[in-house]
TIPAGU-745983 format. One line per 8 residues: number of its first residue (from 1); their letters; for each residue x, y, z of C-alpha. Coordinates in steps of 0.02 Angstrom, whole numbers, plus 50000, padded with zeros to 5 digits. Each point is the difference from the previous one (the first is absolute). Layout:
! TIPAGU-745983
NUM) A) X,Y,Z; ...
END
This chain:
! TIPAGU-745983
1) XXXXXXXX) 49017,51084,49930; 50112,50115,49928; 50099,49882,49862; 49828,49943,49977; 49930,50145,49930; 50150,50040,49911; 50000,49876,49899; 49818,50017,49938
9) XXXXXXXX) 50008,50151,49967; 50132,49944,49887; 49886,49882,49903; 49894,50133,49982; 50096,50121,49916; 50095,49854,49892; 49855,49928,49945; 49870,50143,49956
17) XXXXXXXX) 49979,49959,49819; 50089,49856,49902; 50104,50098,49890; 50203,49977,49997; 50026,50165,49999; 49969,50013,50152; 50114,49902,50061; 50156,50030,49880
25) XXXXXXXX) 49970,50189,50062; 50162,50020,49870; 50061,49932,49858; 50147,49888,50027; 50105,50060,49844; 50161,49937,50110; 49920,49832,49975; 50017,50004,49814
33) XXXXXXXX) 50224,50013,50001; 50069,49839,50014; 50150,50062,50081; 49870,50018,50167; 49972,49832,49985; 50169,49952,49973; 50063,50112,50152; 49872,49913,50112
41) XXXXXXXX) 50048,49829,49945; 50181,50055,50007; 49975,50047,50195; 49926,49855,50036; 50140,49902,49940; 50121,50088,50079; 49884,49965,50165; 50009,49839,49985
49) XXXXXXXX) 50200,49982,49949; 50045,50106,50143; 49895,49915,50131; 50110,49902,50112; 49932,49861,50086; 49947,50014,50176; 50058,49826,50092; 49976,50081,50177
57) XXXXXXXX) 49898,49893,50137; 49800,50094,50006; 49992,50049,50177; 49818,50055,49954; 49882,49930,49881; 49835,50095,49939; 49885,49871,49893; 49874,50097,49912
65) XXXXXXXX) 49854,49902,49918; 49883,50061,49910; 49851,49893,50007; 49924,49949,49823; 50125,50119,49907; 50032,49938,49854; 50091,50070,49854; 49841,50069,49938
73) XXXXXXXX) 49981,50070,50154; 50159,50073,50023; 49996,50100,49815; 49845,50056,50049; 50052,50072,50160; 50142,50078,49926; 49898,50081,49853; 49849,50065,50110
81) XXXXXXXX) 50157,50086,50130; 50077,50067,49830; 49840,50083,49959; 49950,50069,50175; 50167,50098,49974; 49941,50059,49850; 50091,49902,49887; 49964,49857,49850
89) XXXXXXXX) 50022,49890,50144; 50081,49852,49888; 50173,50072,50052; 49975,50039,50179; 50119,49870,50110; 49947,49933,50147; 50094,50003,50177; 50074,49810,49979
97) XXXXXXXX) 50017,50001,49794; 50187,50081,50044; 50042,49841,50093; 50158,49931,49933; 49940,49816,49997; 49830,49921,49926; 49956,49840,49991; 49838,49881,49951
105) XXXXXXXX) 49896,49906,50144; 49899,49846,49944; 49858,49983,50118; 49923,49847,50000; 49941,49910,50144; 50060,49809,50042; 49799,49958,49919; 49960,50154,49907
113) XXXXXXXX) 50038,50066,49835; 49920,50182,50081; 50041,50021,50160; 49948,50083,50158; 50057,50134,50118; 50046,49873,50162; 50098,49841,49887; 50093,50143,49906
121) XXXXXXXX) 50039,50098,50170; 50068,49808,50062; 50101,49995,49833; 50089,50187,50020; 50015,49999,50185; 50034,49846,50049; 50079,49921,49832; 49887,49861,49984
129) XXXXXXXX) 49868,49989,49867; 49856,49952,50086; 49793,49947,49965; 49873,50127,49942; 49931,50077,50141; 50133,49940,50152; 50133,50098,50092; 50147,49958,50067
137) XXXXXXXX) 49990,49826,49985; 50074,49892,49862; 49915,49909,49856; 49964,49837,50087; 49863,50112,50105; 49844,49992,49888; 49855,50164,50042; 49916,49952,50166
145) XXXXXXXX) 50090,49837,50054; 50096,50057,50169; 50027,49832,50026; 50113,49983,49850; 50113,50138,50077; 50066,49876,50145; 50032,50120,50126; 50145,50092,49937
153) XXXXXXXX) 50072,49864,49869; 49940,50105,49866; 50000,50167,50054; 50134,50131,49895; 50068,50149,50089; 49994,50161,49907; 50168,50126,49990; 49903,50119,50112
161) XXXXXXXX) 50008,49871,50139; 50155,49947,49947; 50061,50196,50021; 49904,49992,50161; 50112,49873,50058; 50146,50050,49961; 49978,50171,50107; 49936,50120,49864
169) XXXXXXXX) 49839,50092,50007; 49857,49969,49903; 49852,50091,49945; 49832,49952,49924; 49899,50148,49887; 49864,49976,49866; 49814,50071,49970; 49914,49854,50019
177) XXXXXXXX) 49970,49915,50142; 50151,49941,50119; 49946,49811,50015; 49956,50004,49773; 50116,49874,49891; 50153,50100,49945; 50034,50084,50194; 49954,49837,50072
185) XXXXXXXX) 50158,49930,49914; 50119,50095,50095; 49955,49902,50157; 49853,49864,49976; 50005,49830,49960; 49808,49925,49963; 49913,49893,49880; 49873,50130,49964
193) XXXXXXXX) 50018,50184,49968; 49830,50022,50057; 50028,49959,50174; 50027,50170,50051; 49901,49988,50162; 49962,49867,50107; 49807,50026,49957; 50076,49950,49807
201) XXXXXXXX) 50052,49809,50071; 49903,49869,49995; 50003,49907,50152; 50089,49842,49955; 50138,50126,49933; 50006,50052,50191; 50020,49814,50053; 50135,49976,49871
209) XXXXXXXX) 50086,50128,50082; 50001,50145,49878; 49992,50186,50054; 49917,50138,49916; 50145,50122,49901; 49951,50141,50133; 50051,49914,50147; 50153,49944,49900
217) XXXXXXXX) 50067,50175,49961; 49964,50013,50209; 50111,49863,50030; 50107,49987,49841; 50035,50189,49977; 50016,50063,50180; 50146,50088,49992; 49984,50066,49838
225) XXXXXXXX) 50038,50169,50009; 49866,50118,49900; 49896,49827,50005; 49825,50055,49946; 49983,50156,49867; 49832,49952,49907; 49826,49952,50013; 49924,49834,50075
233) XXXXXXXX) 49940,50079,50170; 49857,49855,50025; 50089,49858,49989; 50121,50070,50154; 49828,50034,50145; 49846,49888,50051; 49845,50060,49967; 50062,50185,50051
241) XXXXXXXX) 49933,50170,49936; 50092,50081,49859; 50063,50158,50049; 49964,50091,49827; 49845,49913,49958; 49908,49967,50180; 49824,49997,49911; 50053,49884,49867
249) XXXXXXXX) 49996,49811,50075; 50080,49922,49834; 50168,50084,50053; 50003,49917,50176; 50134,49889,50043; 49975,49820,49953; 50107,49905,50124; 49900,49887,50075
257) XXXXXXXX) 50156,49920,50127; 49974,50154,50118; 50187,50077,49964; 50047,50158,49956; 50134,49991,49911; 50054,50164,50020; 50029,50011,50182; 50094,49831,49990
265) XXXXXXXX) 50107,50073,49863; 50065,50121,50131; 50057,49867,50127; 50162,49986,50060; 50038,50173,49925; 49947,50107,50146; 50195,50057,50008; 49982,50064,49814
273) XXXXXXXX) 49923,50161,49924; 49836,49894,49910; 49861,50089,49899; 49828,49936,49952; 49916,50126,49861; 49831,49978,49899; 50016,50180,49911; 50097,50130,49898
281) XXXXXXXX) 49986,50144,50151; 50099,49828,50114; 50104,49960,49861; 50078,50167,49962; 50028,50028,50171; 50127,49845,50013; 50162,50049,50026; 50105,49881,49935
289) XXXXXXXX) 50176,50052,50052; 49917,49933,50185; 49887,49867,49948; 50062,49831,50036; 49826,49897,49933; 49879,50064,49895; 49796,49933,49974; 49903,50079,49884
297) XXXXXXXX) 49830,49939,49918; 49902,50117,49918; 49861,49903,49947; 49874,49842,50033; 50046,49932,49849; 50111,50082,49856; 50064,50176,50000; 49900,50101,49884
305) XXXXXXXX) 50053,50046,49818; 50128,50155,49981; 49861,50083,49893; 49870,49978,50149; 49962,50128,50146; 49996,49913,50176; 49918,50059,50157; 50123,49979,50123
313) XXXXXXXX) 50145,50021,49866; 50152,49862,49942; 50180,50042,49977; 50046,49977,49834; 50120,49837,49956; 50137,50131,49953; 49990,50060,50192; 49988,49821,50084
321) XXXXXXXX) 50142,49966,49902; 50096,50145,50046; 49937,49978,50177; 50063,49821,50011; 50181,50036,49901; 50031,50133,50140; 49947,49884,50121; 50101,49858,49948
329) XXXXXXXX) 50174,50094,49963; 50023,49990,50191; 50057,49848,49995; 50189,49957,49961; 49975,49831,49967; 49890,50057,49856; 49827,49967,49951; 49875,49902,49846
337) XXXXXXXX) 49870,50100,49970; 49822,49920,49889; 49895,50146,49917; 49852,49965,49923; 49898,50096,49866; 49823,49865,50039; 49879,50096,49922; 50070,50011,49834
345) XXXXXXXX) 49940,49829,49971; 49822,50044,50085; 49986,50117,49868; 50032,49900,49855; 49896,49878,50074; 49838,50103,49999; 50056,50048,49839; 50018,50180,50033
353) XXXXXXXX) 50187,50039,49917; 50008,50189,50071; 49997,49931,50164; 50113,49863,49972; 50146,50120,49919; 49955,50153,50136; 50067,49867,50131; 50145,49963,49880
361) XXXXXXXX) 50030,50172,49985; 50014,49999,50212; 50097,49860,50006; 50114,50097,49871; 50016,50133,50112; 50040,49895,50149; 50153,49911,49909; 50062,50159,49957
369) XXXXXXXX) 50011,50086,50200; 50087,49829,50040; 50130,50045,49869; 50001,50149,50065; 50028,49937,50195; 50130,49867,49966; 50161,49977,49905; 50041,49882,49867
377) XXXXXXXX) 50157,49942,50083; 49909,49918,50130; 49826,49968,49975; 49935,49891,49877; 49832,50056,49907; 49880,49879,49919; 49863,50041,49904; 49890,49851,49906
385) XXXXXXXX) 49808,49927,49990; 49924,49857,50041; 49899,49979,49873; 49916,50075,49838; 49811,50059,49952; 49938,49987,49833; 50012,50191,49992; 50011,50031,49797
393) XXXXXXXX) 50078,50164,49931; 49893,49976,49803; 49992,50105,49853; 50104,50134,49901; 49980,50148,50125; 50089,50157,49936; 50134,50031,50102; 49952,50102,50179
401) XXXXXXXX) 49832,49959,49984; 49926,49955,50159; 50038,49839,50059; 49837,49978,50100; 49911,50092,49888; 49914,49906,49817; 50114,49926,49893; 50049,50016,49804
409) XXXXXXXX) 49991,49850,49875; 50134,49989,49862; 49921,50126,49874; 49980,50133,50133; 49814,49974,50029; 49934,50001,50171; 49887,49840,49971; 50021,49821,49982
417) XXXXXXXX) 49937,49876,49857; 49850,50004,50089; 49956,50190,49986; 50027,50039,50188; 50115,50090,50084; 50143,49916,50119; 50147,50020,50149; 50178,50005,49961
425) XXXXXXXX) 49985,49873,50165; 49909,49854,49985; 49979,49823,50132; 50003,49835,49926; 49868,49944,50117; 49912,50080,50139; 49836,50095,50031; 50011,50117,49892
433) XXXXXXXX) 49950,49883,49864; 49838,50082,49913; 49875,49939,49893; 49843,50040,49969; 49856,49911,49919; 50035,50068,49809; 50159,49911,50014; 50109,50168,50012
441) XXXXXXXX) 50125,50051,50141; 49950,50179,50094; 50020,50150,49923; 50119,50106,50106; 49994,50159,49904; 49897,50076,50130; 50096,49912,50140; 50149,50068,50108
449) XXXXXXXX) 50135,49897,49971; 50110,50089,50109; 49898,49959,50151; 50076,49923,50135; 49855,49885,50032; 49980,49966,49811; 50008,49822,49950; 50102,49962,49834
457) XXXXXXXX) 49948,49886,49873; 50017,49815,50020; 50019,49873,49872; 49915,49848,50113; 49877,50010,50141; 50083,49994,50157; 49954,50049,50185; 50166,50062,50032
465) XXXXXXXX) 50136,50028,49876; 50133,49863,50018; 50174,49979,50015; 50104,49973,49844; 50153,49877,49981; 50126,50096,49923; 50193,50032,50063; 50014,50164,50093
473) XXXXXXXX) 50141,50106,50028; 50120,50015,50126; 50091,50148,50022; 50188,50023,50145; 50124,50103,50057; 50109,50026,50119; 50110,49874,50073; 50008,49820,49891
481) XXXXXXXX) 49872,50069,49886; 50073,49920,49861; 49938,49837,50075; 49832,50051,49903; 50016,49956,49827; 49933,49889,49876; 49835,49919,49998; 49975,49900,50179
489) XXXXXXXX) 49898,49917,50090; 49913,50087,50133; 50044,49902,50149; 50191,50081,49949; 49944,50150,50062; 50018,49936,50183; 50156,49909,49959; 50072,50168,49930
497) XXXXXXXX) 49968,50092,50155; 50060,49883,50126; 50172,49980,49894; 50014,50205,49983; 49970,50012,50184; 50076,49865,50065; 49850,49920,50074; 49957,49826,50061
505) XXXXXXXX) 50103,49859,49913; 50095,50122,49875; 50138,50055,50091; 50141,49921,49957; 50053,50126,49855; 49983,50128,50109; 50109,49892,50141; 50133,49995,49847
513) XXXXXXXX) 49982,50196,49934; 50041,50030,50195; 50152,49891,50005; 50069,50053,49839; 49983,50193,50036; 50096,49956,50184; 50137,49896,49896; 49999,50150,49885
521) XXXXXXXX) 50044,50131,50157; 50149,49891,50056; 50170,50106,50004; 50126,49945,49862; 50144,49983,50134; 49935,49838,50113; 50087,50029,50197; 50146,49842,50017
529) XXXXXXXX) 49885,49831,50012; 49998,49938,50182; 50053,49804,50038; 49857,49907,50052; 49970,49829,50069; 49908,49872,49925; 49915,49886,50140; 49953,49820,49957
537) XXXXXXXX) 49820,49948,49990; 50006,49930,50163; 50107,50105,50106; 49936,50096,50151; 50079,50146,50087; 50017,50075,50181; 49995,50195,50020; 50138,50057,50115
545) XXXXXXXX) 49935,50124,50120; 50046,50116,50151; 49943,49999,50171; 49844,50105,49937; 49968,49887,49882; 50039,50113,49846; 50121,49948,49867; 50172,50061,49996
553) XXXXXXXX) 50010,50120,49876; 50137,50137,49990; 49932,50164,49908; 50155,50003,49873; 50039,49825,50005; 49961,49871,49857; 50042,49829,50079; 49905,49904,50123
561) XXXXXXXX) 50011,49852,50106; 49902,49871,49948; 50018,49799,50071; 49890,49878,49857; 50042,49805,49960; 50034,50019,49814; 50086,50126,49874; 50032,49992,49829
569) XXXXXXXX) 50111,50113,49920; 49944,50196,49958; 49925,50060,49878; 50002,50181,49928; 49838,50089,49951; 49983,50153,49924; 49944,50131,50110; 49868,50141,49944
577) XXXXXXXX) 49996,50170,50090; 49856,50089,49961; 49831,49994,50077; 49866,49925,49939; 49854,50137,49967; 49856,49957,50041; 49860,50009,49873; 49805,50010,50005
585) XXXXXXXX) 49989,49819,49926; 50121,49917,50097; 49873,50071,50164; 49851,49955,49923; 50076,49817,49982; 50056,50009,50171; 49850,50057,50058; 49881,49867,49949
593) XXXXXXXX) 50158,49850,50064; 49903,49880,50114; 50007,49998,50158; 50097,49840,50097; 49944,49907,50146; 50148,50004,50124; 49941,49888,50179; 50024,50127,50139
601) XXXXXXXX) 50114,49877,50079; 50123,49968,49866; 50129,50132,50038; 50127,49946,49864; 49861,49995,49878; 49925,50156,50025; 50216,50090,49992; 50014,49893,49851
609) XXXXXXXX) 49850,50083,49912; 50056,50162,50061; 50179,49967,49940; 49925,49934,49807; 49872,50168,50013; 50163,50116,50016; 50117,49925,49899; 49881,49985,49868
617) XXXXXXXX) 49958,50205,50005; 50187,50039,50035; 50116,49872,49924; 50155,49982,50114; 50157,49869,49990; 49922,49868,50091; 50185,49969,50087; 49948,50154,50104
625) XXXXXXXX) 49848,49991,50011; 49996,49823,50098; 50103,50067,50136; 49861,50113,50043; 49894,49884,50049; 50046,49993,50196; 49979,49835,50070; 49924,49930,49842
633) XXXXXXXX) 50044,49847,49893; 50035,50028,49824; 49875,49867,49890; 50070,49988,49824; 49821,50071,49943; 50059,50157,50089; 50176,49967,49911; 49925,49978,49836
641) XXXXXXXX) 49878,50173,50013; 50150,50111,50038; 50099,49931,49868; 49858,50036,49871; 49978,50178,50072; 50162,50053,50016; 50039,50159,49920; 50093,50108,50132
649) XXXXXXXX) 50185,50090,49978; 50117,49969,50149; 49934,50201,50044; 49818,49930,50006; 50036,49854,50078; 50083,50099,50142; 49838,50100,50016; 49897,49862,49987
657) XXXXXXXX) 50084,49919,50158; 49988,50142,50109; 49805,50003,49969; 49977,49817,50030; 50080,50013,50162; 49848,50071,50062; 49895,49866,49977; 49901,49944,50142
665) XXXXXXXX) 49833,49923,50026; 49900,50165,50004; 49890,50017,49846; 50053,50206,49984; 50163,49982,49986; 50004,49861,49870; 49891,50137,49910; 50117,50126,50040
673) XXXXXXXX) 50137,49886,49930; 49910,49955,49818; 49967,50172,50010; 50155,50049,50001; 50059,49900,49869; 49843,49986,49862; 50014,50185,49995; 49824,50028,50019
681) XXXXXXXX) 49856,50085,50106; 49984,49902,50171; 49824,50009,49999; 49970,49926,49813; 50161,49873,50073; 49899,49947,50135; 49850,49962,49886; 50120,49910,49869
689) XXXXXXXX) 50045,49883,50134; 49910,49995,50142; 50111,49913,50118; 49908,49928,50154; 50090,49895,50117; 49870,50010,50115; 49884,49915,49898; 50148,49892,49892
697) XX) 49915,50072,49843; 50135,50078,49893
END
């Protein structure tokens, strides 16, 4: 691949030699004036005093998580970038480190002091910390025991399905595989993160009613749009060929329930534009200004490293993510989009640190074209780890030396205590531990360091390097960015996003901000406050109508006849003219209102719904209003509703009658009527609603 080879051929030039001449290329002398520092620091401040908090509701939300990237990690990255630009590298900035908010994320699992990838992805998804190696399932679910999850009892919902529900898009990319811990948060709730296929279950699992996480991102994730960018392609077919490794039967798929997940992916989508994709040539032809639903899995198992070649070729994370942000800006309602950076972890795992920052390095990239794609005024960018690696950064290098390359100790010399020489990056455990029968580590003076398969140093002998416990950082902006701040726990992270987004259960502020900015539009001269009547609690009231059956109502006139058994004297109300605008949260709340049971037979019920449904989106005085109803008897529930709603001027009023003289029992004209008065698209009306008298579902 092209970035591939890119970048190392940029190792090789950085890194012939270990001198820091090489890399300083110049002498800083600017370095040496305190007035630069000073000007730099005096920016900065000026940044930050200047910067006005953004309190605006994230239509879009773009999580980026870095797996394993620690802070060691993340100065490493931004050193190594630094000096493939030809610079030091210690002052090189990295695409989030101009993010206006930071804060600290403490990892910990519910019963670990380290954690792994799928509690952590329960804790910052789903904002419940959860056990070590479960997802999307609180901490009274112990590894393996389905039974403990009774059912659904325990079961936590992450803010991608959350944002699902609500009517925004959602898209799923990482390098690893699709069905691995942190992407499996987004949209699977198991005891075990290894239950990726349903080959992985044992069979009593089955009985207890668990699924595999494949089958759950089927079923789960459907219409998630830009659902699979990643790797995982065995865990999706049974048994069936790979289709870039046909000679090579470890790759074959490993279902063993005879689905393909694939094809049943694509169900019930027939009237979309779907694509299915296994390689770059597929990928790049995706257009995705007319791409509705996206597959793509590039790999049996994970994608490969940046710094690998590939035989059928990858996209690069920075193009699935720019593939999926184009894809996903379709949609009005907005969209929560989960990017992954997987294999930065795999490569601190296997102890190989130029791997692990190359993909840190890509994931850099990839944060930056999202800035690039979206505005700060309504999308919200995350970017944070799950957890840390006991990646060390040791020694007294010089400044610019290499930092893959050997290190310095405090004198200057290029050995240790022990004679030998060492790495600027060191593992605290791992398999690069070393040593040999004399008793002394390896010399590496003959070794290339800078080798992306080389193994650094470990101080304990570990198959794979291990996770490290450690707070990680958290880096925002964009709309309630601020809420990042402060050291946290993890499972905030979740909490965070549903309150900047309005998601789930946190939308009452935003229910508030809505009502306050309407209040806030009101004109300073109120129209003359009409008289209304007050009805007692159990008075009931006759519509007078005309031979057609339609209410008396002259186009100029303001009074009515009206025959009830009880009135109590007027009251005056203040009147408010303006219409109400309506706003993206207000639909999305709308949106998601439940549906109500109406029995096809209950006439009055079903005009009694329709009468709450209207008055509620319109507001009118309810004096009016009731002598709309044609042949209808006025409950005092109805009574009560208009009364709450009622924010009409005698002129609106007036306008409001004539509409809801055309009320019949013909399902397109009451849509034509809320039409008409919600201001809003008949179509997306119709959907809002969905009035059926037919069926009596309203």
């Amino acid at each position: 691949m092209t970035n591939t080879c890119m970048f190392l051929l940029a190792v090789v030039v950085v890194f012939v030699g270990t001198g820091p001449r090489m890399i300083l290329g110049q002498d800083r002398e600017f370095e040496k004036d305190p007035g630069y520092w000073q000007e730099n620091a005096q920016a900065a401040i000026r940044d930050f005093v200047s910067n006005q908090l953004n309190t605006n509701v994230a239509k879009n939300v773009i999580m980026f998580l870095g797996d394993g990237m620690g802070v060691s990690t993340v100065t490493a990255a931004r050193i190594l970038k630094g000096q493939l630009e030809g610079m030091p590298g210690e002052e090189s900035v990295l695409s989030w480190e101009d993010f206006p908010h930071v804060a600290m994320s403490k990892t910990y699992n519910a019963d670990r002091q380290v954690a792994d990838s799928a509690g952590t992805a329960t804790a910052y998804l789903c904002g419940a910390k959860a056990n070590f190696g479960t997802v999307g399932v609180d901490a009274s679910v112990r590894r393996g025991d389905c039974r403990a999850m009774g059912g659904d009892k325990h079961k936590v919902d992450s803010v991608a399905r959350l944002a699902d529900k609500d009517g925004k898009s959602v898209g799923v990319v990482t390098t690893t595989r699709l069905t691995h811990a942190s992407p499996a948060g987004t949209y699977a709730n198991s005891p075990e993160r290894g239950w990726e296929n349903d080959a992985d279950m044992p069979d009593q699992a089955k009985r207890d009613g668990c699924k595999d996480i494949a089958s759950q991102l089927i079923e789960n994730g459907r219409n998630y749009k830009v659902v699979l960018l990643g790797g995982g392609r065995r865990n999706f077919f049974d048994n069936a060929i790979d289709p870039e490794y046909p000679h090579e039967g470890s790759t074959r798929g490993r279902r063993r329930d005879g689905r393909n997940l694939v094809v049943e992916w694509g169900w019930g989508k027939e009237d979309f534009n779907t694509s299915y994709v296994w390689n770059k040539e597929q990928f790049d032809k995706i257009d995705p200004l007319k791409t509705d639903y996206l597959i793509g899995l590039f790999e049996p198992s994970h994608m490969q490293y940046v710094t690998d070649t590939d035989r059928a070729g990858e996209p690069t994370l920075t193009e699935m993510t720019d593939k999926a942000v184009r894809m996903l800006q379709k949609d009005g309602n907005g969209y929560f989009l989960f990017v992954e950076g997987g294999r930065i972890d795999h490569g601190h795992h296997k102890g190989r640190a130029t791997r692990a920052l190359a993909e840190t390095i890509e994931m850099e990239r990839a944060v930056q074209r999202a800035k690039d794609l979206t505005s700060a005024e309504d999308t919200l960018i995350i970017v944070t780890a799950d957890h840390s690696h006991g990646l060390s950064i040791g020694g007294y290098p010089m400044r610019g030396r290499p930092i893959i390359g050997l290190g310095q100790a405090y004198d200057g010399e290029d050995w240790a205590q022990d004679g030998l020489p060492f790495t600027t990056l060191t593992y605290a455990n791992g398999p690069g531990f070393a040593i040999h029968g004399n008793g002394r580590r390896h010399d590496i003076r003959r070794v290339d360091v800078a080798d992306k398969d080389y193994r650094q140093q470990a101080t304990l002998p570990f198959p794979d390097e291990s996770h490290a416990g450690e707070d990680v950082s958290v880096y925002a902006r964009g709309p309630m960015a601020h809420l990042f701040h402060g050291v946290q726990d993890q499972s905030y992270i979740a909490h965070a996003i549903k309150y900047a987004a309005c998601l789930g259960d946190s939308k009452e502020h935003c229910l508030q901000k809505e009502a306050a900015k309407k209040k806030a539009e009101e004109p300073t001269e109120q129209p003359q406050a009409e008289k209304e009547e007050e009805i007692e609690p159990d008075a009931t009231y006759d519509v007078q109508v005309n031979a057609q059956g339609a209410p008396e109502v002259g186009p100029m006139s303001s009074e009515y006849d009206v025959t009830h058994s009880t009135v109590s004297p007027a009251t005056k109300k203040p009147a408010i003219a303006t219409t109400p605008v309506p706003s993206p949260t207000t639909k999305a709340v709308n949106k998601t209102t439940p549906y109500i049971f109406i029995p096809p037979s209950d006439e009055d019920a079903r005009r009694e719904a329709v009468f709450e449904l209207i008055s509620e989106r319109v507001g009118g005085g309810w004096k009016k209003l009731v002598r709309c109803l044609p042949g209808t008897q006025v409950t005092k529930h109805m009574v009560q509703v208009v009364q709450k709603s009622y924010r009409g001027s005698k002129e609106r009023a007036k306008k409001i009658l004539g509409l809801w003289q055309r009320i019949n029992s013909e399902d397109a004209t009451i849509i034509n009527l809320v039409t008409g008065l919600d201001r809003c698209g008949r179509r997306r009306l119709a959907k809002y609603i969905d009035i059926h008298f037919t069926t009596g579902v309203l």
